[in-house]
Predicted model as a PDB file, atoms N, CA, C, CB and O in Angstrom, pLDDT in the B-factor column:
MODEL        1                                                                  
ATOM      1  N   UNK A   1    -108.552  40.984-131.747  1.00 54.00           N  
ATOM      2  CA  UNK A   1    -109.077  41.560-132.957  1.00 54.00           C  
ATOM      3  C   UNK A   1    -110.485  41.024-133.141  1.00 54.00           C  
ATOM      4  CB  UNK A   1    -108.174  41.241-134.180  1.00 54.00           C  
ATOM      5  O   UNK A   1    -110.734  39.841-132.907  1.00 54.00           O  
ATOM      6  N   UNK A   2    -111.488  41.955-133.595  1.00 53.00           N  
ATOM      7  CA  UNK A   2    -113.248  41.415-133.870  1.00 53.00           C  
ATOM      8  C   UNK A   2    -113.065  40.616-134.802  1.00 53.00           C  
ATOM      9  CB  UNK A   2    -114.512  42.525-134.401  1.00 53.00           C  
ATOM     10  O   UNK A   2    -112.107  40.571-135.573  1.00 53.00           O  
ATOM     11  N   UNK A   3    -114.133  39.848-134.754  1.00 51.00           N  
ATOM     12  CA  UNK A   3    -114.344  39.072-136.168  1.00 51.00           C  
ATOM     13  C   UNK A   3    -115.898  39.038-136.088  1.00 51.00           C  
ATOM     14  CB  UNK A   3    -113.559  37.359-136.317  1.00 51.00           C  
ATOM     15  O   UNK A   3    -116.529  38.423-135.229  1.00 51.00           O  
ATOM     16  N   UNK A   4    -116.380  39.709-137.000  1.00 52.00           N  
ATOM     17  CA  UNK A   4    -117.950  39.796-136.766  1.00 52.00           C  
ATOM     18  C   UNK A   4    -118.255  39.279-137.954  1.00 52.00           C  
ATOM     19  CB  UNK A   4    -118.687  41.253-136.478  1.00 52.00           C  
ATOM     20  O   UNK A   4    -117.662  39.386-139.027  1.00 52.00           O  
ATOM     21  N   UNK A   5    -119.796  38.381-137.512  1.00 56.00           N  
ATOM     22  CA  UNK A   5    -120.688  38.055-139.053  1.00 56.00           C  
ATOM     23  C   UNK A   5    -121.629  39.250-139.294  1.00 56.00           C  
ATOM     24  CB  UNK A   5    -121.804  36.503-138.999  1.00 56.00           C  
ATOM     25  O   UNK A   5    -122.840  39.134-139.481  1.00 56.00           O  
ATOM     26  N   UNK A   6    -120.723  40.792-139.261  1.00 61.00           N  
ATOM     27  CA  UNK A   6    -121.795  42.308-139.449  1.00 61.00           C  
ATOM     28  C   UNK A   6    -122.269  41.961-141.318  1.00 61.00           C  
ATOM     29  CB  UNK A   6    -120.458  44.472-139.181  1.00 61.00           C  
ATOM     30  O   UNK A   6    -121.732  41.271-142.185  1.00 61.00           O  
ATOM     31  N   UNK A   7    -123.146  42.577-141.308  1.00 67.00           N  
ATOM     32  CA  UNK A   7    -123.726  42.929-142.391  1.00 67.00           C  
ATOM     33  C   UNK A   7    -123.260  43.912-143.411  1.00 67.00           C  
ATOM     34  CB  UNK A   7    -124.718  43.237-142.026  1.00 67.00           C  
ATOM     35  O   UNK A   7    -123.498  45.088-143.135  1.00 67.00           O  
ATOM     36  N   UNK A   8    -122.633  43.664-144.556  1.00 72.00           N  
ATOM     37  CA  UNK A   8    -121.884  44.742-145.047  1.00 72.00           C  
ATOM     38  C   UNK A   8    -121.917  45.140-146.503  1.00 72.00           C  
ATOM     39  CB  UNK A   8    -120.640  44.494-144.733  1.00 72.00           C  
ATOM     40  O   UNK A   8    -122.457  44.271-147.188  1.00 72.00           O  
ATOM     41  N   UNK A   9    -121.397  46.455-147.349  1.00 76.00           N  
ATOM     42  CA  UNK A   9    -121.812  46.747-148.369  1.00 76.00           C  
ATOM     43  C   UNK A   9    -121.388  46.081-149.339  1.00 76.00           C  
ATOM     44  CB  UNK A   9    -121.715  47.759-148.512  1.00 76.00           C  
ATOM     45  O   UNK A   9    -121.527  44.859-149.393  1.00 76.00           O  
ATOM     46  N   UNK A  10    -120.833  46.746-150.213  1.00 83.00           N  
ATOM     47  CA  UNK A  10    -120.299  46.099-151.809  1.00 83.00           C  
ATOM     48  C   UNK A  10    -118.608  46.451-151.354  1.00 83.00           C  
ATOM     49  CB  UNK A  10    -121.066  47.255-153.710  1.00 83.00           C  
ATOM     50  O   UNK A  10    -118.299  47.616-151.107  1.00 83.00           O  
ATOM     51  N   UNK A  11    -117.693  45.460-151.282  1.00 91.00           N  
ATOM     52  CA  UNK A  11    -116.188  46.480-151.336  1.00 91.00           C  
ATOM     53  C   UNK A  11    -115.564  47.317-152.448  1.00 91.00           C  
ATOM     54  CB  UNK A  11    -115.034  45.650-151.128  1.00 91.00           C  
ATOM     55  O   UNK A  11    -115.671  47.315-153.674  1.00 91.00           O  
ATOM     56  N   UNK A  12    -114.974  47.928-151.692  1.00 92.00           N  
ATOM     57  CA  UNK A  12    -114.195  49.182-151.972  1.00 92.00           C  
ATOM     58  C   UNK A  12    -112.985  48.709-152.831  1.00 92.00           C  
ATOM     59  CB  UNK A  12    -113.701  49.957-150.568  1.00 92.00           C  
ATOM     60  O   UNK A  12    -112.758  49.139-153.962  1.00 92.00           O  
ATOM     61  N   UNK A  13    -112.217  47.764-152.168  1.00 95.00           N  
ATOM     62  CA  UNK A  13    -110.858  47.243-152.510  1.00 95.00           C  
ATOM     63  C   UNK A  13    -110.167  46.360-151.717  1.00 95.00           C  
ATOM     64  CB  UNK A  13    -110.043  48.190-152.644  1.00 95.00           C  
ATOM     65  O   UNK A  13    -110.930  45.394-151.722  1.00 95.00           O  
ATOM     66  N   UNK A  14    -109.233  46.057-151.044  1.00 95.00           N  
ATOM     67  CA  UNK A  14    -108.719  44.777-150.648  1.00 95.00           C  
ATOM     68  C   UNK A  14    -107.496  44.785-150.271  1.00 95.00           C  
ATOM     69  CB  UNK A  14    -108.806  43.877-151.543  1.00 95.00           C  
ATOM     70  O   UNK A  14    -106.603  45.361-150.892  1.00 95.00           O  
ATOM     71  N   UNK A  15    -107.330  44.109-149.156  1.00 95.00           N  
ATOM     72  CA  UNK A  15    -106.239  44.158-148.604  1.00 95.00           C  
ATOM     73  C   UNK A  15    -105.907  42.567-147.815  1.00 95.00           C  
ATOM     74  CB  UNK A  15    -106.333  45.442-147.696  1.00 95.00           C  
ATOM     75  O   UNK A  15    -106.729  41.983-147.108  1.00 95.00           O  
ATOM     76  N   UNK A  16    -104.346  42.002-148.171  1.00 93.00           N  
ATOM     77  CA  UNK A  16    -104.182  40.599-147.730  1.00 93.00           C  
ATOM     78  C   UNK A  16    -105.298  39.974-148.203  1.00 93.00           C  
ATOM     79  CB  UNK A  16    -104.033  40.381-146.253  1.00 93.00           C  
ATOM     80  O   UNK A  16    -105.750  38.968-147.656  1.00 93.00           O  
ATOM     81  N   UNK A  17    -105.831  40.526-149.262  1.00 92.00           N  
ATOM     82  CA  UNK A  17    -106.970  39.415-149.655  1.00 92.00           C  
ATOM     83  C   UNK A  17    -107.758  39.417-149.800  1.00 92.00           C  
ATOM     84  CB  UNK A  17    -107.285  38.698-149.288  1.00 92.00           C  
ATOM     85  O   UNK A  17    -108.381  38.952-150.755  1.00 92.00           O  
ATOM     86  N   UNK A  18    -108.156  40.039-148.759  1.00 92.00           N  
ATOM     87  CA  UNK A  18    -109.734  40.262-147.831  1.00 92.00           C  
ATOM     88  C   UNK A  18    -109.986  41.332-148.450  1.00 92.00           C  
ATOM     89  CB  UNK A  18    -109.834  40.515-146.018  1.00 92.00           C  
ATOM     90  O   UNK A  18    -109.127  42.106-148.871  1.00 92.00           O  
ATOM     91  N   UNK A  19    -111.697  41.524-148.603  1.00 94.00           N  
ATOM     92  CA  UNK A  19    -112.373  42.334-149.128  1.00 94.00           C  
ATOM     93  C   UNK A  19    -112.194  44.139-148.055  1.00 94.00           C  
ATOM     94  CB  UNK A  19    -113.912  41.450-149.212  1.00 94.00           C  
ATOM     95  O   UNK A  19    -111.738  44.291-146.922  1.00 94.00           O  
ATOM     96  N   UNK A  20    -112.533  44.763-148.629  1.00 96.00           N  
ATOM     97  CA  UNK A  20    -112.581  46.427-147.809  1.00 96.00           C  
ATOM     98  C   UNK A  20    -114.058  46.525-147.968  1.00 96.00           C  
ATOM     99  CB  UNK A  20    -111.608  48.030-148.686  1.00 96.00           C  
ATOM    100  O   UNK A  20    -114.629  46.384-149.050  1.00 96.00           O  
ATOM    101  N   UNK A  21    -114.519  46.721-147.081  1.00 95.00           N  
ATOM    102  CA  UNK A  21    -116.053  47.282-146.821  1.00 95.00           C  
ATOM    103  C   UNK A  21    -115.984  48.561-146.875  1.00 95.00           C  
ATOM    104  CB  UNK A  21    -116.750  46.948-145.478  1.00 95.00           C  
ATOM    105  O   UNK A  21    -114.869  48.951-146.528  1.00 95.00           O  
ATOM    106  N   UNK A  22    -116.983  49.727-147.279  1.00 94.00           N  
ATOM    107  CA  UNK A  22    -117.316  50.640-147.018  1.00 94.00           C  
ATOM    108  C   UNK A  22    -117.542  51.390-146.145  1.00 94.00           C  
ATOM    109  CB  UNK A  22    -117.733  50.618-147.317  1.00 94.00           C  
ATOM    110  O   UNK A  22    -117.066  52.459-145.763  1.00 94.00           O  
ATOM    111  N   UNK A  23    -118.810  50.339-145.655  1.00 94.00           N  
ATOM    112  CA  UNK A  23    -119.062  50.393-144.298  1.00 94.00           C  
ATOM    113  C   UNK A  23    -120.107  48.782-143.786  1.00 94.00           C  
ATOM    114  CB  UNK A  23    -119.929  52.045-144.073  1.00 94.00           C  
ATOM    115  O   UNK A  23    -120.787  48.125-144.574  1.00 94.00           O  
ATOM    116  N   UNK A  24    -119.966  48.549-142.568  1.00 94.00           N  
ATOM    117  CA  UNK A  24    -120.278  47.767-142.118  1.00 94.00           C  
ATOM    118  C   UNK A  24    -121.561  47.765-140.876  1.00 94.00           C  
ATOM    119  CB  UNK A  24    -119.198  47.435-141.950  1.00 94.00           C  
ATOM    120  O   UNK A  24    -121.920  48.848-140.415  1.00 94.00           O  
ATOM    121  N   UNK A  25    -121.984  46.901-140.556  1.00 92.00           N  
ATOM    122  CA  UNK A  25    -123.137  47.089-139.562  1.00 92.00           C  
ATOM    123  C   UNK A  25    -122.810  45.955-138.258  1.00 92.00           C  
ATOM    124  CB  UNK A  25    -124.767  46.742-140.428  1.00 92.00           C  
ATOM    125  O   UNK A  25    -122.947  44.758-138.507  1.00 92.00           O  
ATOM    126  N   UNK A  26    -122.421  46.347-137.017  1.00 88.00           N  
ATOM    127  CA  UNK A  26    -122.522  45.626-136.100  1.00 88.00           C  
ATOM    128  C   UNK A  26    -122.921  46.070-135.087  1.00 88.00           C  
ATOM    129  CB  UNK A  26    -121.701  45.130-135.932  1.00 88.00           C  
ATOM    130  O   UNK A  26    -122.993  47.298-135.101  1.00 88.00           O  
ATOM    131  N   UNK A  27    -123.346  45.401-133.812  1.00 81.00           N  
ATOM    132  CA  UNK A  27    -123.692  45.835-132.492  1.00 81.00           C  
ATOM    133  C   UNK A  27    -124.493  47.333-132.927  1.00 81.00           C  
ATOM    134  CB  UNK A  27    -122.192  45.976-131.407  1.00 81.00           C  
ATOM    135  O   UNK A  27    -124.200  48.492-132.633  1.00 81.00           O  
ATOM    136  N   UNK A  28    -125.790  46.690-133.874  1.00 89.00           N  
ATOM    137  CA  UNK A  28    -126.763  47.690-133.547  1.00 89.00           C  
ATOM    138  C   UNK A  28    -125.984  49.201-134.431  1.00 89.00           C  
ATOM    139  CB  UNK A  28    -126.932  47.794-131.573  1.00 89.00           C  
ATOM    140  O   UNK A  28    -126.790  50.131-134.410  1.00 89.00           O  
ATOM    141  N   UNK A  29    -124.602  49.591-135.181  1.00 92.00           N  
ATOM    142  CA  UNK A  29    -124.785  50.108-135.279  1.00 92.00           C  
ATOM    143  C   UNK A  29    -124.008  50.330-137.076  1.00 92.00           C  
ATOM    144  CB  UNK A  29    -124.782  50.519-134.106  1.00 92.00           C  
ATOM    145  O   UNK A  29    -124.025  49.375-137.853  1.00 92.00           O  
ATOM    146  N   UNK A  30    -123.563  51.310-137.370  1.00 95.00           N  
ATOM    147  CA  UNK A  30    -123.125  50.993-138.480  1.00 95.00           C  
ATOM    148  C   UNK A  30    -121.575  51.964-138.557  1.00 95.00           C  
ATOM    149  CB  UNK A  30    -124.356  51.271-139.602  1.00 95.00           C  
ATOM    150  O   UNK A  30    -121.476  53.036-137.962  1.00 95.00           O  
ATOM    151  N   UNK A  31    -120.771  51.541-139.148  1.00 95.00           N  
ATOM    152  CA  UNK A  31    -119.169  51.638-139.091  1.00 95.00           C  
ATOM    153  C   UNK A  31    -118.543  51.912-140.493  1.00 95.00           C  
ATOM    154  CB  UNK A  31    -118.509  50.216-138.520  1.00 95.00           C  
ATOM    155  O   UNK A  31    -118.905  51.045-141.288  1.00 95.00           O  
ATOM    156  N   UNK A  32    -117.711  52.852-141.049  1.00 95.00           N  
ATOM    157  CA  UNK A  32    -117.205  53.388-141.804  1.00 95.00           C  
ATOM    158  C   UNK A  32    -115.964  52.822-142.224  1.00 95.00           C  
ATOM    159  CB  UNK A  32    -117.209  54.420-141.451  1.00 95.00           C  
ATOM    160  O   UNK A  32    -115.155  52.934-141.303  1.00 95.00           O  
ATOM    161  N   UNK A  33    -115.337  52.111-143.493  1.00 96.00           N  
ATOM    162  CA  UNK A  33    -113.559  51.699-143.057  1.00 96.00           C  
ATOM    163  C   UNK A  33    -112.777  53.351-142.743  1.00 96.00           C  
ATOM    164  CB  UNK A  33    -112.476  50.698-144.878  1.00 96.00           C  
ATOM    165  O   UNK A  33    -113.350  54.389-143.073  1.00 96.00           O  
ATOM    166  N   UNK A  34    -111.901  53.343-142.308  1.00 97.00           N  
ATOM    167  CA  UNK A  34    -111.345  54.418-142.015  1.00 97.00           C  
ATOM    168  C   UNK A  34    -109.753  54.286-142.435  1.00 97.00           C  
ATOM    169  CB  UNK A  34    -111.648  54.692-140.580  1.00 97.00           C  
ATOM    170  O   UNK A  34    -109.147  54.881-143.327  1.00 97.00           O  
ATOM    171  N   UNK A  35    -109.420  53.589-141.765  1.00 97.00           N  
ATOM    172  CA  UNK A  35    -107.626  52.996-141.852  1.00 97.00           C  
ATOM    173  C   UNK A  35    -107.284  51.771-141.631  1.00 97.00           C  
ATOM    174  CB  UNK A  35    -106.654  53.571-140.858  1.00 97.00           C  
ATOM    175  O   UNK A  35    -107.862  50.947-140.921  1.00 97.00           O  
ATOM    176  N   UNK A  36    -105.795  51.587-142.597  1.00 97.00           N  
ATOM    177  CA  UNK A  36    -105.075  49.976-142.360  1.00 97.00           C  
ATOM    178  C   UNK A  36    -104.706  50.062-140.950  1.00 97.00           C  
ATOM    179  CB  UNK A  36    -103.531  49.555-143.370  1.00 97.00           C  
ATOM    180  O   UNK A  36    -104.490  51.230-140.629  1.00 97.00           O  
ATOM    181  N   UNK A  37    -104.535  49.081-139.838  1.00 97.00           N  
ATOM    182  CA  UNK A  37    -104.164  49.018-138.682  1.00 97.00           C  
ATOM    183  C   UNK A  37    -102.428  49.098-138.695  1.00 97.00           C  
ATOM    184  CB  UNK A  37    -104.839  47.765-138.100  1.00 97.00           C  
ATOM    185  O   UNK A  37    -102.065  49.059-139.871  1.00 97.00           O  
ATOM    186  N   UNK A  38    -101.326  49.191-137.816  1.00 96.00           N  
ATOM    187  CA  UNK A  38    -100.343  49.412-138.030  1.00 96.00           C  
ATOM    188  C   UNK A  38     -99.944  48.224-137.328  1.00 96.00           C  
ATOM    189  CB  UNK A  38     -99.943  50.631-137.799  1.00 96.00           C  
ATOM    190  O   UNK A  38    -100.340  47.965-136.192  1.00 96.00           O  
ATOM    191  N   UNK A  39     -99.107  47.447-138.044  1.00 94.00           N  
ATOM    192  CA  UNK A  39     -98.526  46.013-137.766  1.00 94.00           C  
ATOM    193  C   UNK A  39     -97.396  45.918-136.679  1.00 94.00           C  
ATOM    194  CB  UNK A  39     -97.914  45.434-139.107  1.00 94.00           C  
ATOM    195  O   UNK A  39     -96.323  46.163-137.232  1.00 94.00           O  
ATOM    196  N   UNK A  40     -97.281  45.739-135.763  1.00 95.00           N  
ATOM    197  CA  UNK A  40     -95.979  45.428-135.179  1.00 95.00           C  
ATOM    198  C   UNK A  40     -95.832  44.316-134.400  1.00 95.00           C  
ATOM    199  CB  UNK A  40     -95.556  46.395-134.450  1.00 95.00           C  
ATOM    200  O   UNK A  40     -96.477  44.198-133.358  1.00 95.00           O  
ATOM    201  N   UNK A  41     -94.814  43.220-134.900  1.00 95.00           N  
ATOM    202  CA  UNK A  41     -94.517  41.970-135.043  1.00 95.00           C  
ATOM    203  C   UNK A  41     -95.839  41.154-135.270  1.00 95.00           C  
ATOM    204  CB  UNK A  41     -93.729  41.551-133.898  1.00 95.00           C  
ATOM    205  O   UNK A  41     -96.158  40.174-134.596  1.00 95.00           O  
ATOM    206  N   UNK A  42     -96.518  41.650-136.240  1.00 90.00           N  
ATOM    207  CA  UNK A  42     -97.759  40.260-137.012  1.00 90.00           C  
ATOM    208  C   UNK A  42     -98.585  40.722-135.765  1.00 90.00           C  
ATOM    209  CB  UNK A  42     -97.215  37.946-137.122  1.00 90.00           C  
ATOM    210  O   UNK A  42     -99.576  39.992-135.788  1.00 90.00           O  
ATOM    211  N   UNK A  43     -98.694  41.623-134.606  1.00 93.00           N  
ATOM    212  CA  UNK A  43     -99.754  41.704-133.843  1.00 93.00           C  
ATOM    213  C   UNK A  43    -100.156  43.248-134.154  1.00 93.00           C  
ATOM    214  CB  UNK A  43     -99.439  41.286-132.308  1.00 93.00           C  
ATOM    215  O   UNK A  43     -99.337  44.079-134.545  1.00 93.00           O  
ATOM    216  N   UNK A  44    -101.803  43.566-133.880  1.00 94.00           N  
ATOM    217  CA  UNK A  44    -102.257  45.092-133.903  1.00 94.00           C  
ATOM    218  C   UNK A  44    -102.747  45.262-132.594  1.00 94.00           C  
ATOM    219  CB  UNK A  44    -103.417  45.514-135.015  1.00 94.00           C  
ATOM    220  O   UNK A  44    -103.589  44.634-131.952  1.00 94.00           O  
ATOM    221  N   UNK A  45    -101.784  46.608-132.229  1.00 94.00           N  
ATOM    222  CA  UNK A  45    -101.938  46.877-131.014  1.00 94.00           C  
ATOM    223  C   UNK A  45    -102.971  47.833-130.966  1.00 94.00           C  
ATOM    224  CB  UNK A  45    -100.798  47.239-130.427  1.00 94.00           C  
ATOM    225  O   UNK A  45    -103.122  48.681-131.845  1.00 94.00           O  
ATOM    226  N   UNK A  46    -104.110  47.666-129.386  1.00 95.00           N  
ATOM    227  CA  UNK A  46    -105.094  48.258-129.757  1.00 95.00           C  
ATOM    228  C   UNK A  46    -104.995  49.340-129.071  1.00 95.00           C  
ATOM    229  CB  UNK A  46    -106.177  47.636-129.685  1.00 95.00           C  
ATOM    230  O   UNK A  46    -106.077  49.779-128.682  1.00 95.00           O  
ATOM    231  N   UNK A  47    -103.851  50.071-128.713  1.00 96.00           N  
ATOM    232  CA  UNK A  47    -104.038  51.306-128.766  1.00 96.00           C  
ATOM    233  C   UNK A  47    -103.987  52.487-129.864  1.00 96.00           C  
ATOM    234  CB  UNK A  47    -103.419  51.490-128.038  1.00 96.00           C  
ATOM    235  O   UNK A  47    -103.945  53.716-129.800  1.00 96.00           O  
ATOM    236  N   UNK A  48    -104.008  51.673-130.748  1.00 97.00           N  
ATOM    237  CA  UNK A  48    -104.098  52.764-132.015  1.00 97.00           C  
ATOM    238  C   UNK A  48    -105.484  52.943-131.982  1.00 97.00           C  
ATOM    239  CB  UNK A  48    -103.553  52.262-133.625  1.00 97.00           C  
ATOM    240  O   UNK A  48    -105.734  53.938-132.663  1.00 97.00           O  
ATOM    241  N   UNK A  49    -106.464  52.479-131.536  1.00 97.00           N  
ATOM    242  CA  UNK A  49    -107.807  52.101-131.967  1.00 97.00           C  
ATOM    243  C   UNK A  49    -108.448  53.849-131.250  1.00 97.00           C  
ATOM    244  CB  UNK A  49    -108.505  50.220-131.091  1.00 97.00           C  
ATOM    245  O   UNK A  49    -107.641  54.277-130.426  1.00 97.00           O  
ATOM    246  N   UNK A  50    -109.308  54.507-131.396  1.00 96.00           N  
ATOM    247  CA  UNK A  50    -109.851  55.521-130.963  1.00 96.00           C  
ATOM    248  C   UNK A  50    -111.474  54.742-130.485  1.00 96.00           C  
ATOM    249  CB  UNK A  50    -109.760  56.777-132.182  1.00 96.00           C  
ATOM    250  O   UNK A  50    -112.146  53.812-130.933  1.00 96.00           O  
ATOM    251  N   UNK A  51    -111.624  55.835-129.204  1.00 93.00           N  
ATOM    252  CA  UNK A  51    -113.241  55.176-128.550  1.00 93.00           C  
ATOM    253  C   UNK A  51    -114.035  54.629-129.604  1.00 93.00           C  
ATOM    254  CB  UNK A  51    -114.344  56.394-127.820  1.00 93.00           C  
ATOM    255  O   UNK A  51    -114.103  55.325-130.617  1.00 93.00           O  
ATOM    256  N   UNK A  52    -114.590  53.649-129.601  1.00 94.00           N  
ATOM    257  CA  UNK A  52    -115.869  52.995-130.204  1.00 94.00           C  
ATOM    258  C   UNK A  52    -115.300  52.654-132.015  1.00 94.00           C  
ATOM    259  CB  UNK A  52    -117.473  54.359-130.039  1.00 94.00           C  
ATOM    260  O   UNK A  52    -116.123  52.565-132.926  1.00 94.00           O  
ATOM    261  N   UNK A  53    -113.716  52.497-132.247  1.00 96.00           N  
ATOM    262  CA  UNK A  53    -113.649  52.166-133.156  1.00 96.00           C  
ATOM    263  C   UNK A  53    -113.535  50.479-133.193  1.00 96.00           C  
ATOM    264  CB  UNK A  53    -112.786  52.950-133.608  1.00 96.00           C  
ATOM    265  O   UNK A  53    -113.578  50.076-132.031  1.00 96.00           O  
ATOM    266  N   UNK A  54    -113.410  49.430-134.099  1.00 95.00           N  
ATOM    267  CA  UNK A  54    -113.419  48.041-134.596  1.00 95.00           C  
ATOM    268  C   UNK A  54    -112.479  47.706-135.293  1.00 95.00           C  
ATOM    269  CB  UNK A  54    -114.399  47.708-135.264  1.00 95.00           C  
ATOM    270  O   UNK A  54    -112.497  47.906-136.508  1.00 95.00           O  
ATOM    271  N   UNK A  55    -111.520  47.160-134.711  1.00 95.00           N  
ATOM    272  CA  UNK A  55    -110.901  46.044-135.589  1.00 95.00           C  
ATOM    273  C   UNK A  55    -111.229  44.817-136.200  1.00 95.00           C  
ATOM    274  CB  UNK A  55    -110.140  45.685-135.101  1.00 95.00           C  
ATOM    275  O   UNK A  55    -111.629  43.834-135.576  1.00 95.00           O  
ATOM    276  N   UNK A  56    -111.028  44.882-137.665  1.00 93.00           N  
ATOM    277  CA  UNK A  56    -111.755  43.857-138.074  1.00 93.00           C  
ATOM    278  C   UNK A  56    -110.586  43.065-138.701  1.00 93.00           C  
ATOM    279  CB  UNK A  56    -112.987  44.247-139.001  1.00 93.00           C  
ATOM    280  O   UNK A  56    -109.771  43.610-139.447  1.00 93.00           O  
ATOM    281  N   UNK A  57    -110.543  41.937-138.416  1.00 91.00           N  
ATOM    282  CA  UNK A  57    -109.804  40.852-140.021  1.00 91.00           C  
ATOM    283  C   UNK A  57    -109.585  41.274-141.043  1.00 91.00           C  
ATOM    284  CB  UNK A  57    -110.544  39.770-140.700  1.00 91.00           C  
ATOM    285  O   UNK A  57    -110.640  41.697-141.516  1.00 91.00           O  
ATOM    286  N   UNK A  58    -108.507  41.459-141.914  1.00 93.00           N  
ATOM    287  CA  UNK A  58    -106.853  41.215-141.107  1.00 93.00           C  
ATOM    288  C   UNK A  58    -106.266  42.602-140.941  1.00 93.00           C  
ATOM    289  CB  UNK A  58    -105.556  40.210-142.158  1.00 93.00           C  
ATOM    290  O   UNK A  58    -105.270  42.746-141.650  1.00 93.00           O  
ATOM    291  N   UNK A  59    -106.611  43.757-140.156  1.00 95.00           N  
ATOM    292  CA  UNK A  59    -106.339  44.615-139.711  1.00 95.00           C  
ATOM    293  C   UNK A  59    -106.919  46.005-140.099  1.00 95.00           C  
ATOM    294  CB  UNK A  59    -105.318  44.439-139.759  1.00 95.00           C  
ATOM    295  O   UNK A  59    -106.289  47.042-140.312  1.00 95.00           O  
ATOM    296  N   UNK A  60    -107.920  45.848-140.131  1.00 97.00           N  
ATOM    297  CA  UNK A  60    -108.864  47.376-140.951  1.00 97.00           C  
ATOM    298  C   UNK A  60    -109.524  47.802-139.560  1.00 97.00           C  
ATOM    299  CB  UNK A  60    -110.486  46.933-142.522  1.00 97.00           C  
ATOM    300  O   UNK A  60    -109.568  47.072-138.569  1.00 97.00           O  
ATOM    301  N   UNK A  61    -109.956  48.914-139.634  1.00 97.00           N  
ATOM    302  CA  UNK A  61    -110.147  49.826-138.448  1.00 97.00           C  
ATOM    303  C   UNK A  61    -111.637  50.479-138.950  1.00 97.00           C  
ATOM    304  CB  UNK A  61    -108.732  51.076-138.222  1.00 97.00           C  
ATOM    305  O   UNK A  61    -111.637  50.973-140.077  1.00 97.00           O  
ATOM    306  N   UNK A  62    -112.158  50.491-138.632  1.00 97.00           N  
ATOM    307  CA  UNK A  62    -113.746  51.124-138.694  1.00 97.00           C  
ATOM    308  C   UNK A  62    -113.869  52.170-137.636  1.00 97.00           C  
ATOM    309  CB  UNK A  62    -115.009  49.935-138.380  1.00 97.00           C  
ATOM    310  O   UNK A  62    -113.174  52.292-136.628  1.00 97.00           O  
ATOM    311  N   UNK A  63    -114.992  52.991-138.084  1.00 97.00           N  
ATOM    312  CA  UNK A  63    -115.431  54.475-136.863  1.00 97.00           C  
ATOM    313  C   UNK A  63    -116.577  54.351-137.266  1.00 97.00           C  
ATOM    314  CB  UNK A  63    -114.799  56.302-136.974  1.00 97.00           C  
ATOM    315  O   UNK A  63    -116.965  53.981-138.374  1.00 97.00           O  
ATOM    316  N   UNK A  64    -117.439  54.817-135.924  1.00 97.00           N  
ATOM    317  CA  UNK A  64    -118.749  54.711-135.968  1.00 97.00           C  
ATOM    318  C   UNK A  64    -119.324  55.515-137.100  1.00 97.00           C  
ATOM    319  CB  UNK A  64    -119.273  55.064-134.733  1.00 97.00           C  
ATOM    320  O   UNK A  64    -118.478  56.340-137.448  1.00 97.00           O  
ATOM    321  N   UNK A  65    -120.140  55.583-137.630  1.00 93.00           N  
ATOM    322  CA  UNK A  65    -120.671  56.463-138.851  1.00 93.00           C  
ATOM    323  C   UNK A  65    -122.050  57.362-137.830  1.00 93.00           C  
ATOM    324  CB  UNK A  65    -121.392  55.181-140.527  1.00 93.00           C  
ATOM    325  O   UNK A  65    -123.079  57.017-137.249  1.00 93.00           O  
ATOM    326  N   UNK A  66    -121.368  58.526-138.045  1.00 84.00           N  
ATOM    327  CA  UNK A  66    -122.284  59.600-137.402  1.00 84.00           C  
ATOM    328  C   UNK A  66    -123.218  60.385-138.439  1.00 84.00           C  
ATOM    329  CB  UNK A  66    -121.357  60.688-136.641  1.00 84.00           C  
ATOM    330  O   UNK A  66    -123.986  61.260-138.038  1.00 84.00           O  
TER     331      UNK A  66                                                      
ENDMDL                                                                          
END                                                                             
């Protein structure tokens, strides 16, 4: 799972705690939240993930922002 120091907006809302970004900025580019990741046994498997999406801490899913 990523754990990036990206650059990010004001949150949205929250989940386990952790803040929800809007959207986020890493590797040059900038990333949308999209969806909660789907848990199975406390691990996120990354084939849920679609090309060039991000898992971030503790299971949020980002897509590139086109």
């Amino acid at each position: 799972m990523a754990h990036t120091n990206a650059h990010r907006t004001s949150p949205v809302g929250n989940y386990l705690g952790q803040p929800i970004y809007q959207t986020i900025e890493a590797r040059n580019n900038t990333y949308v939240f999209d969806r909660i990741a789907v848990s199975v046994d406390g691990e996120f498997p990354l084939d849920q993930l679609n090309k060039d999406e991000l898992l971030i801490k503790p299971g949020l899913i980002y897509r590139p922002k086109y």
